[in-house]
Backbone as CSV, one residue per row, in Angstrom:
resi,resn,N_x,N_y,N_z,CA_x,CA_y,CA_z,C_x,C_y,C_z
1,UNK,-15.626,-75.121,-40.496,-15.977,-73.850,-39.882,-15.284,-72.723,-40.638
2,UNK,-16.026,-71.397,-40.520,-15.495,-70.810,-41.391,-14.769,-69.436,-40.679
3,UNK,-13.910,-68.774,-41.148,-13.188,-67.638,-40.560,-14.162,-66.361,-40.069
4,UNK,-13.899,-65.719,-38.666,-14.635,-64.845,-38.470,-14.667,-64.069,-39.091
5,UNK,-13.689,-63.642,-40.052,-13.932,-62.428,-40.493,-14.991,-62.609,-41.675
6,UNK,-14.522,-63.811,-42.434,-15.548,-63.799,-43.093,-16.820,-63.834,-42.868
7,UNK,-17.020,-64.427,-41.805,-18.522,-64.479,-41.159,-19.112,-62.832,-40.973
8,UNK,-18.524,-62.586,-40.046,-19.186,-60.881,-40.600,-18.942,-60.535,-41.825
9,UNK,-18.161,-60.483,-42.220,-18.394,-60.331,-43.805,-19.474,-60.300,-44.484
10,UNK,-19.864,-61.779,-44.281,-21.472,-62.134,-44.929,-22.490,-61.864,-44.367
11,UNK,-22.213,-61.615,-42.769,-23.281,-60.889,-42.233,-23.714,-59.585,-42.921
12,UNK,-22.843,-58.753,-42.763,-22.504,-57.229,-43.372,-23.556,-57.246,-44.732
13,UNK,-22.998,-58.228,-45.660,-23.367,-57.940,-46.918,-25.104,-58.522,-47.195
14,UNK,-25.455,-59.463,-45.764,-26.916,-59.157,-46.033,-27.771,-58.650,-45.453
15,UNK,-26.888,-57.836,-44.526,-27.709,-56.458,-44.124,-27.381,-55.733,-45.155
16,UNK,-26.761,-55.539,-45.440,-26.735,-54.795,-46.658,-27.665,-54.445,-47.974
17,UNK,-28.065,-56.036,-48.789,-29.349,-56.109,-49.165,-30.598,-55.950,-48.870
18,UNK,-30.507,-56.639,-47.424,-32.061,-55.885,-47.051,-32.295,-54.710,-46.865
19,UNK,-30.943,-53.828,-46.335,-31.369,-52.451,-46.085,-31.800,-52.249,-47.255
20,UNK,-30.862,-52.224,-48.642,-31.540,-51.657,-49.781,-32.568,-51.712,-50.563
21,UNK,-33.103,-53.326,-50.248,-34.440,-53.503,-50.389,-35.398,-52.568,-49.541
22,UNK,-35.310,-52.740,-48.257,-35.976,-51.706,-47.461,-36.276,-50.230,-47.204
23,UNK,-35.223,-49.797,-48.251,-35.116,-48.114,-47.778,-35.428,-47.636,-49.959
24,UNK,-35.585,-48.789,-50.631,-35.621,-48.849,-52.193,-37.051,-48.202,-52.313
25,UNK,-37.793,-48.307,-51.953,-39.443,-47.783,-51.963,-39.192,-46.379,-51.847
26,UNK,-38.037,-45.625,-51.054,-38.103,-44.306,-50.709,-37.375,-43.672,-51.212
27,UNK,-36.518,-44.068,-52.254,-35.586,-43.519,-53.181,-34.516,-43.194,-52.160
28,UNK,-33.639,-43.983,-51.415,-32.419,-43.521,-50.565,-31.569,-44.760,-51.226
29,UNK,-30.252,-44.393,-52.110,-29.398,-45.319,-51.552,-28.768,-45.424,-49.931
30,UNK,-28.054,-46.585,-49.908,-27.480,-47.127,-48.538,-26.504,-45.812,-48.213
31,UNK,-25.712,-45.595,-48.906,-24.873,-44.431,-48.705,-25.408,-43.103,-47.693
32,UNK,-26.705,-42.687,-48.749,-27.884,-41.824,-48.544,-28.289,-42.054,-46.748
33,UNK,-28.652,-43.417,-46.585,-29.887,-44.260,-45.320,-28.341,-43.851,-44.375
34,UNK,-27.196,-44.168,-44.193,-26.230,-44.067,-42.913,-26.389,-42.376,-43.066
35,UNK,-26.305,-41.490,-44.300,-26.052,-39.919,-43.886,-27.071,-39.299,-42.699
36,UNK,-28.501,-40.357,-43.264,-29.846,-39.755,-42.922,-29.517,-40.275,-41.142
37,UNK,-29.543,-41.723,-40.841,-28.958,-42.380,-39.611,-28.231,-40.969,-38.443
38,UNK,-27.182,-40.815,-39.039,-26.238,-39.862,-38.357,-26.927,-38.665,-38.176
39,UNK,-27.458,-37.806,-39.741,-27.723,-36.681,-39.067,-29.379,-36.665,-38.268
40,UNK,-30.118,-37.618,-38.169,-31.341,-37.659,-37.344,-30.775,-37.212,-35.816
41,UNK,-29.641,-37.859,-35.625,-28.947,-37.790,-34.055,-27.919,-36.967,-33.706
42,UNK,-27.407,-36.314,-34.924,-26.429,-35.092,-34.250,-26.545,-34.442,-35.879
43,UNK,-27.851,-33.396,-35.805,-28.007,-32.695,-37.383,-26.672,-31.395,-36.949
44,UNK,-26.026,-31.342,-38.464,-25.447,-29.840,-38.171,-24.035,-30.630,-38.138
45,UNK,-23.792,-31.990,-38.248,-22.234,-32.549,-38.068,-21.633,-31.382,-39.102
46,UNK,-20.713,-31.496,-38.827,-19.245,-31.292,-40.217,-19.156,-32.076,-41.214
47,UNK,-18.799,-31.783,-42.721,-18.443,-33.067,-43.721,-17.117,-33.556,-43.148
48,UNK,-16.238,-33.079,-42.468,-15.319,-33.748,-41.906,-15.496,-34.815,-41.009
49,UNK,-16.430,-34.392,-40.207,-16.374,-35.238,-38.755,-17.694,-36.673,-39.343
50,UNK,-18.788,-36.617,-40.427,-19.299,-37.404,-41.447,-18.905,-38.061,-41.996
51,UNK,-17.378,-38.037,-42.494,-16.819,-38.551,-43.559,-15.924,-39.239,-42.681
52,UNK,-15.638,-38.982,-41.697,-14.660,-39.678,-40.398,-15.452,-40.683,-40.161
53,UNK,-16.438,-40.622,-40.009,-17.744,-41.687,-39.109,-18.030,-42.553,-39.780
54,UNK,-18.275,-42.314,-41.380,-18.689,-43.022,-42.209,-17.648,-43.840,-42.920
55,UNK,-16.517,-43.384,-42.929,-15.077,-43.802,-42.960,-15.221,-43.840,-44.733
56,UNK,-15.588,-43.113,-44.948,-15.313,-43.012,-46.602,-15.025,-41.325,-47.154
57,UNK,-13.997,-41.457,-48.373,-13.195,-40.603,-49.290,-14.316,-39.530,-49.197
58,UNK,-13.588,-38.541,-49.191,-13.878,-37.404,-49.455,-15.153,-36.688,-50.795
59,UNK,-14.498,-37.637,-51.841,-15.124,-37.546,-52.903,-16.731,-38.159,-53.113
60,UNK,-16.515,-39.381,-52.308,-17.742,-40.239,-52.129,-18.709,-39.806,-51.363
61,UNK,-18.416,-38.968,-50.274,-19.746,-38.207,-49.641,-20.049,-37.232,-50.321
62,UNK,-19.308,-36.310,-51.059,-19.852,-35.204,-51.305,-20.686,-35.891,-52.875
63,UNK,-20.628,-37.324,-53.331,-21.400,-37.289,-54.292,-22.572,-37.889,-53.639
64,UNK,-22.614,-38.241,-52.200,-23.534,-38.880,-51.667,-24.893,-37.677,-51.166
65,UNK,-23.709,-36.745,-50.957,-24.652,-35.066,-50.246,-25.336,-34.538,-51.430
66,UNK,-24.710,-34.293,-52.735,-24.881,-33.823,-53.592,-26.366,-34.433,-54.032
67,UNK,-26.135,-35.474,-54.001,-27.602,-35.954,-54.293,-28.917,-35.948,-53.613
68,UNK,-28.586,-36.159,-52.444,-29.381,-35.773,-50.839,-30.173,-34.370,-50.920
69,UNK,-28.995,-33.215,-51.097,-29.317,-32.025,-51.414,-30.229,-31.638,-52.753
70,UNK,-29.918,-32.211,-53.822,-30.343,-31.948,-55.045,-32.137,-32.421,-55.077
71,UNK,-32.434,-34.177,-54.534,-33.571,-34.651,-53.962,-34.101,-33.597,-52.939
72,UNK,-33.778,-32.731,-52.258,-34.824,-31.815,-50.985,-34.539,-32.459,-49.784
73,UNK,-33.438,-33.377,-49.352,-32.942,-33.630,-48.079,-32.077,-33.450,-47.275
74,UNK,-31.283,-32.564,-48.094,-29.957,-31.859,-47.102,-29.722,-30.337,-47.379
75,UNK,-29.346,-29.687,-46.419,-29.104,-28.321,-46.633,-27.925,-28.242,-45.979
76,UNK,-26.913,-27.248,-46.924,-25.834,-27.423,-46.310,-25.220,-25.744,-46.030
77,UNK,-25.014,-25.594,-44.919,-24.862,-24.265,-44.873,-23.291,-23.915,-43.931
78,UNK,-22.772,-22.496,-44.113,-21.575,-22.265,-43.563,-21.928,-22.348,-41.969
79,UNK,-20.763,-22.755,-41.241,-20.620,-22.703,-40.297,-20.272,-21.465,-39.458
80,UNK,-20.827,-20.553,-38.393,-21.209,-19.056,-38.026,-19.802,-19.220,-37.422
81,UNK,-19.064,-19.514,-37.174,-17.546,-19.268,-36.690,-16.920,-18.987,-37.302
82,UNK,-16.588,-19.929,-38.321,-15.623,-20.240,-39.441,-16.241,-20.791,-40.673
83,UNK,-15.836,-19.983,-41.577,-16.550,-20.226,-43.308,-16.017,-21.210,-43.962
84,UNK,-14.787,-21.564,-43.504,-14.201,-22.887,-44.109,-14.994,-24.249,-44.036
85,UNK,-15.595,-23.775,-42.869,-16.541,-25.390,-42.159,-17.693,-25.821,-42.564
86,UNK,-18.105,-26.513,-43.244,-19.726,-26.394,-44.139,-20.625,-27.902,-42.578
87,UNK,-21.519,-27.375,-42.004,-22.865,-27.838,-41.483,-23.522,-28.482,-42.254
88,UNK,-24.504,-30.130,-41.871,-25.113,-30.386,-42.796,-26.194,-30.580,-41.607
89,UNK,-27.479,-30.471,-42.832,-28.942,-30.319,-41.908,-29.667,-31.210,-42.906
90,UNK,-30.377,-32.019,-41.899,-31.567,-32.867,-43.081,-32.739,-31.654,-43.012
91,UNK,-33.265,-31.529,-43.966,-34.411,-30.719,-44.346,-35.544,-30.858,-44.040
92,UNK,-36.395,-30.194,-43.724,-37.795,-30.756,-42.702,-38.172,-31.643,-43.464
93,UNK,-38.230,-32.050,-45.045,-38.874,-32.870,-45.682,-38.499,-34.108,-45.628
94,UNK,-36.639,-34.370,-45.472,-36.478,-35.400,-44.891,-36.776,-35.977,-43.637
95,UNK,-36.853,-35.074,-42.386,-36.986,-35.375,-41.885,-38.802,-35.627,-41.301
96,UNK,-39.711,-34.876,-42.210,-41.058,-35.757,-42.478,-41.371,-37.409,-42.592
97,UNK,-40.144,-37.319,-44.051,-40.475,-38.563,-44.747,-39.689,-39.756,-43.060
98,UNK,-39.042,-39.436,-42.846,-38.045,-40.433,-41.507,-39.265,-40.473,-40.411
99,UNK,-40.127,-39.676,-39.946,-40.806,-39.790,-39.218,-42.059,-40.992,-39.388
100,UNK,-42.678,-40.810,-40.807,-43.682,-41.279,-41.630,-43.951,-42.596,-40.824
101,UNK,-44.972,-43.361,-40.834,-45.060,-44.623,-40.464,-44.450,-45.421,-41.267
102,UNK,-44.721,-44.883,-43.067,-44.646,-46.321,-43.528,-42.731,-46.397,-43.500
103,UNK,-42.180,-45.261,-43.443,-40.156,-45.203,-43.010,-39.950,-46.180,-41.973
104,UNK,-40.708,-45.455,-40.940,-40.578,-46.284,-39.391,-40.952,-47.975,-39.363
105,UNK,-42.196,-47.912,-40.008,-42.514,-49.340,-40.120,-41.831,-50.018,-40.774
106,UNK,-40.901,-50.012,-41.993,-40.425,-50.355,-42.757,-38.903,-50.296,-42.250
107,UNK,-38.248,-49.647,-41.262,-37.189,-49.877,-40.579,-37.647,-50.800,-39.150
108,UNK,-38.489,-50.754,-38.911,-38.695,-51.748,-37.706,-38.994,-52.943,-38.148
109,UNK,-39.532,-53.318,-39.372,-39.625,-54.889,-39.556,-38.732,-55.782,-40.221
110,UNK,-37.430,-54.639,-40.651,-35.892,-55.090,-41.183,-34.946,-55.541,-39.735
111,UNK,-35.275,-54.350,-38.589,-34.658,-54.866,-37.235,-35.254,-56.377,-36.780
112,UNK,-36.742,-56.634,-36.755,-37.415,-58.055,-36.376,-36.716,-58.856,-37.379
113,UNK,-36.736,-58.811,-38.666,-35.936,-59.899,-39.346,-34.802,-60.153,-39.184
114,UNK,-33.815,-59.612,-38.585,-32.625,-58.710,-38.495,-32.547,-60.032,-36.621
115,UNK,-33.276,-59.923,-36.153,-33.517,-60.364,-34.729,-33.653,-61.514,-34.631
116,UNK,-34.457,-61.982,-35.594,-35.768,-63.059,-35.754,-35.162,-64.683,-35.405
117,UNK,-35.592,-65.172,-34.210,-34.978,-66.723,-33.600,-34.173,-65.960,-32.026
118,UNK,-33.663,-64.599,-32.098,-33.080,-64.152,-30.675,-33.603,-63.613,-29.472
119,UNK,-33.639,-64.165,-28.422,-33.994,-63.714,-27.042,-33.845,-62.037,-26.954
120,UNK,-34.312,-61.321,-26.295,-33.879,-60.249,-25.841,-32.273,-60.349,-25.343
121,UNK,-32.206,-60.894,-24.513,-31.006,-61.476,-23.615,-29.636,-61.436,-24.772
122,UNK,-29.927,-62.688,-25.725,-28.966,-62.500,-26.755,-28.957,-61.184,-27.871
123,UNK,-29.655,-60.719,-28.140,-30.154,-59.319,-28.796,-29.114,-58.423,-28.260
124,UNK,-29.090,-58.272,-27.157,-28.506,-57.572,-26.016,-26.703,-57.683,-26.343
125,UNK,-26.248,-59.157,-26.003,-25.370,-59.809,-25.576,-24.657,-59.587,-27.650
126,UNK,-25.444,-59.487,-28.532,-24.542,-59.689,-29.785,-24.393,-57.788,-29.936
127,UNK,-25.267,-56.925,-29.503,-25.003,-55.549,-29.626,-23.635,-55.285,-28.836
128,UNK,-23.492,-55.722,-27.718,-22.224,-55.391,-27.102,-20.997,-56.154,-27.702
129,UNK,-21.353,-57.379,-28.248,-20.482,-58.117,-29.038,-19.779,-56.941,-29.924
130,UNK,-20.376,-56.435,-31.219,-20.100,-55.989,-32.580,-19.592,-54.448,-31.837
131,UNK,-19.774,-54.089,-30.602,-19.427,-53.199,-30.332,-17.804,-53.357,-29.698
132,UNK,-17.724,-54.322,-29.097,-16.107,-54.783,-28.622,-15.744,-55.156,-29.409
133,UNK,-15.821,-55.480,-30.711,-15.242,-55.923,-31.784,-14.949,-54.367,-32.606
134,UNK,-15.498,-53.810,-32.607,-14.948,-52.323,-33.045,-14.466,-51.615,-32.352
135,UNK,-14.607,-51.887,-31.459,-13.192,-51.029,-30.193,-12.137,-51.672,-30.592
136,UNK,-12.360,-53.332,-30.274,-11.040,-53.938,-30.833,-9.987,-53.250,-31.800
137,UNK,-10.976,-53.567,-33.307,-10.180,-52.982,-34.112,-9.720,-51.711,-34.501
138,UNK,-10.445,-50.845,-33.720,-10.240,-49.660,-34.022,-8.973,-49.013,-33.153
139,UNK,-8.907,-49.883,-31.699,-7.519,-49.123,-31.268,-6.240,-49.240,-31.661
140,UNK,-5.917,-47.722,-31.864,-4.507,-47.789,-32.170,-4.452,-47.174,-33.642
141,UNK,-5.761,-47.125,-34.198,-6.128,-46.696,-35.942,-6.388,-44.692,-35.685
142,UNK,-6.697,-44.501,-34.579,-6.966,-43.158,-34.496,-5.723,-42.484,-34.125
């Protein structure tokens, strides 16, 4: 039997491939597919509070935005309070292409493979899993 951690581990890393197979047709790296993820559901984050979430260097998002932006999918603008604070917005075009069937379809048949042999019931029961497992580790890190 093998160590949990490694087991997610290898989980991780072939979601990993398929995402990039899956999101490869649309020109997004993986980096790119979590920015797009986040800002679909709270557009306008902070690169701070992004780079917190995503839990990566400073340097690595902004080459991740940079590219986002440069492609026609991010706009990044000052924040109306404070100018120090830069807003990021996916661009109607990204957020076209995210709507699209063949995006949607093509993220819904990575979740069925992603599923594929599990009950609803267990579906259910491993989401709350990976979620107490990151509470786990995460308390006490903030």
């Amino acid at each position: 039997m093998s160590h949990p951690t490694l087991e997610l581990k290898r989980a991780y890393l072939a979601l990993r491939r398929a995402l990039e197979q899956t999101i490869r047709p649309f020109n997004f790296s993986v980096g790119q597919f979590d920015v797009l993820q986040f800002l679909l559901h709270e557009d306008g984050m902070e690169h701070r509070e992004l780079q917190k979430r995503l839990a990566v260097a400073s340097p690595t998002l902004t080459n991740i935005l940079n590219g986002m932006e440069r492609d026609g999918h991010l706009l990044r603008e000052l924040d109306d309070q404070d100018a120090r604070v830069r807003r990021l917005h996916l661009s109607d075009a990204a957020r076209k292409l995210c709507a699209s069937p063949e995006f949607c379809d093509a993220g819904d048949a990575l979740v069925e493979k992603m599923f594929k042999g599990f009950t609803d019931e267990e579906r259910r029961a491993f989401l709350v899993a990976l979620r107490k497992v990151e509470s786990n580790l995460d308390t006490g890190n903030h």
